[in-house]
C-alpha positions in Angstrom: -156.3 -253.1 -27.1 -159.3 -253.6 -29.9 -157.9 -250.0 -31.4 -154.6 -252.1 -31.9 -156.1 -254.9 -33.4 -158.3 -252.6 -35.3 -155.1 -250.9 -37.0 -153.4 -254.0 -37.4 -156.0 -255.8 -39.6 -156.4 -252.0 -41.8 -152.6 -252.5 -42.2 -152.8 -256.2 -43.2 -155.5 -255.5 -45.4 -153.8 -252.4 -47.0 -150.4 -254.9 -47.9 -152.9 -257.7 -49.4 -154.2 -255.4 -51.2 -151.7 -253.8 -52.7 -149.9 -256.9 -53.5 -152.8 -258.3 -55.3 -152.9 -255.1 -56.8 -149.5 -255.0 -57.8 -149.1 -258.6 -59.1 -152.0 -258.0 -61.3 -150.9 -254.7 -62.6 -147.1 -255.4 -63.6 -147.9 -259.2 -65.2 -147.3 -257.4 -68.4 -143.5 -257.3 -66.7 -143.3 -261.0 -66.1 -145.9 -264.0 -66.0 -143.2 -265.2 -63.6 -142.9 -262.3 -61.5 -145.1 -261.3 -58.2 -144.5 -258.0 -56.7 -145.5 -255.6 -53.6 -145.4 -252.3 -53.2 -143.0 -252.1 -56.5 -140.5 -254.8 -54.7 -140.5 -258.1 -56.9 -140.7 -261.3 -55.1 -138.4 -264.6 -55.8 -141.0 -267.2 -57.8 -142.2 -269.6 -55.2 -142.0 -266.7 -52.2 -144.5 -266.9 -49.7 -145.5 -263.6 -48.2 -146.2 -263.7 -44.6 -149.0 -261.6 -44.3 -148.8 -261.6 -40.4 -145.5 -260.5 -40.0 -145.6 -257.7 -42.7 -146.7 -254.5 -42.3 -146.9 -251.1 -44.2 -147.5 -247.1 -43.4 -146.7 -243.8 -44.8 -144.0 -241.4 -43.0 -143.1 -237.5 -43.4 -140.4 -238.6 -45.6 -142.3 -242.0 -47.5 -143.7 -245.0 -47.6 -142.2 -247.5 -45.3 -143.1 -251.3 -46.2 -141.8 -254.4 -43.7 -142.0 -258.0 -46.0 -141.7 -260.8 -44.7 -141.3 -263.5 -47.1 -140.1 -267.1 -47.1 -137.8 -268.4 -49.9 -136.4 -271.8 -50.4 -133.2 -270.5 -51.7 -129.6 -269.6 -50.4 -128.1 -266.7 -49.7 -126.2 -266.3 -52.8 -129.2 -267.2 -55.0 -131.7 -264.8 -53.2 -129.0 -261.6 -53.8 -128.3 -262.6 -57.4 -132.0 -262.7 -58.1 -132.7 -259.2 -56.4 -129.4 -257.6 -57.8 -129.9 -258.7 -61.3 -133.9 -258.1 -61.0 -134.0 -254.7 -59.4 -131.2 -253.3 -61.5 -133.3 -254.3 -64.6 -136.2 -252.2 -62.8 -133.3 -248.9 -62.1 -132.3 -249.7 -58.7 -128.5 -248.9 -57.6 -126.4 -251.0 -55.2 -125.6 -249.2 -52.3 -123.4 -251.5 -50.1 -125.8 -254.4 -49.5 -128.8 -252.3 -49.8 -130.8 -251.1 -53.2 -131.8 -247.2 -53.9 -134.2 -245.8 -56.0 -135.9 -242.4 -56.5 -135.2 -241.3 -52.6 -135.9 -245.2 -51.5 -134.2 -247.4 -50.0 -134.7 -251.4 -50.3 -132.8 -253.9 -47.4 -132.9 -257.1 -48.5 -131.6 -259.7 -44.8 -131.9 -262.9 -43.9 -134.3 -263.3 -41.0 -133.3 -266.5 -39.3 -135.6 -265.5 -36.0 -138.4 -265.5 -37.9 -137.6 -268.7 -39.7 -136.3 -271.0 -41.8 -135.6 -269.3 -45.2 -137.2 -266.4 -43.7 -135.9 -262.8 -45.3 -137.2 -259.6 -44.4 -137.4 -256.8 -47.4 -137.5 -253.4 -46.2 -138.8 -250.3 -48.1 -138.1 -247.3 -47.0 -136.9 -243.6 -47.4 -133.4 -243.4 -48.2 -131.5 -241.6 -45.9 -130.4 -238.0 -46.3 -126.5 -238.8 -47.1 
C-alpha cells in the first residue's frame, strides 16, 4: 500500500498548496476572505486537510473540501449564496454553476460536528 500513501500525501500536498496559494493570491478580494481552488471559505473555517482531496478528470478539475464551520445551516447558505454570486456563480437548485463547474455545498454530519463538505466539480452535461 506505500503507492497509496505515496499518492495520498502528493494530493494532500497539492490542496495545501493551492490553498495557500489561493489565499495569498485573491487577499486583494478580501482581507477577510480564504479561498481554495477558487471556492471561498466562511471566516473562521477550518480546512480538514485529511479528509480533502483534489485531481483532474477528462472533463475537470474535481476538488473534495472538507471544512468545519461553527455556523447553522441558514448562515453557511446565505454566506455562500450571497459570496459566490458576487464572484458570478448561478443557483442551480441547491448547487452553484460556473463556467462548466459545478459547486455542492452539504452538511456532513458523519464527518462531524459542523462538518460541510464543498464539492467542485464538472457540471453535468444537461
Amino acid at each position: 500500500m506505500p503507492n497509496i500513501s505515496k499518492f495520498r500525501n502528493i494530493v494532500l500536498a497539492f490542496v495545501m498548496a493551492a490553498y495557500m496559494l489561493c489565499s495569498t493570491s485573491m487577499a486583494a478580494i478580501s482581507e477577510e476572505l480564504k479561498f481554495v481552488a477558487d471556492i471561498p471559505l466562511m471566516p473562521d473555517t477550518e480546512l480538514d486537510t485529511l479528509r480533502s482531496v483534489s485531481f483532474d478528470t477528462a472533463d475537470g478539475r474535481v476538488f473534495v473540501l472538507f471544512v468545519q464551520m461553527a455556523a447553522n445551516d441558514q448562515t453557511v447558505r446565505a454566506f455562500y449564496t450571497e459570496t459566490l454570486r458576487a464572484l458570478g456563480w448561478e443557483t442551480s437548485g441547491k448547487n452553484f454553476v460556473r463556467r462548466g463547474e459545478m459547486l455542492k455545498v452539504k452538511a456532513a454530519p458523519q464527518a462531524g460536528d459542523n462538518v460541510w463538505k464543498l464539492t467542485l466539480s464538472p457540471r453535468p452535461l444537461s
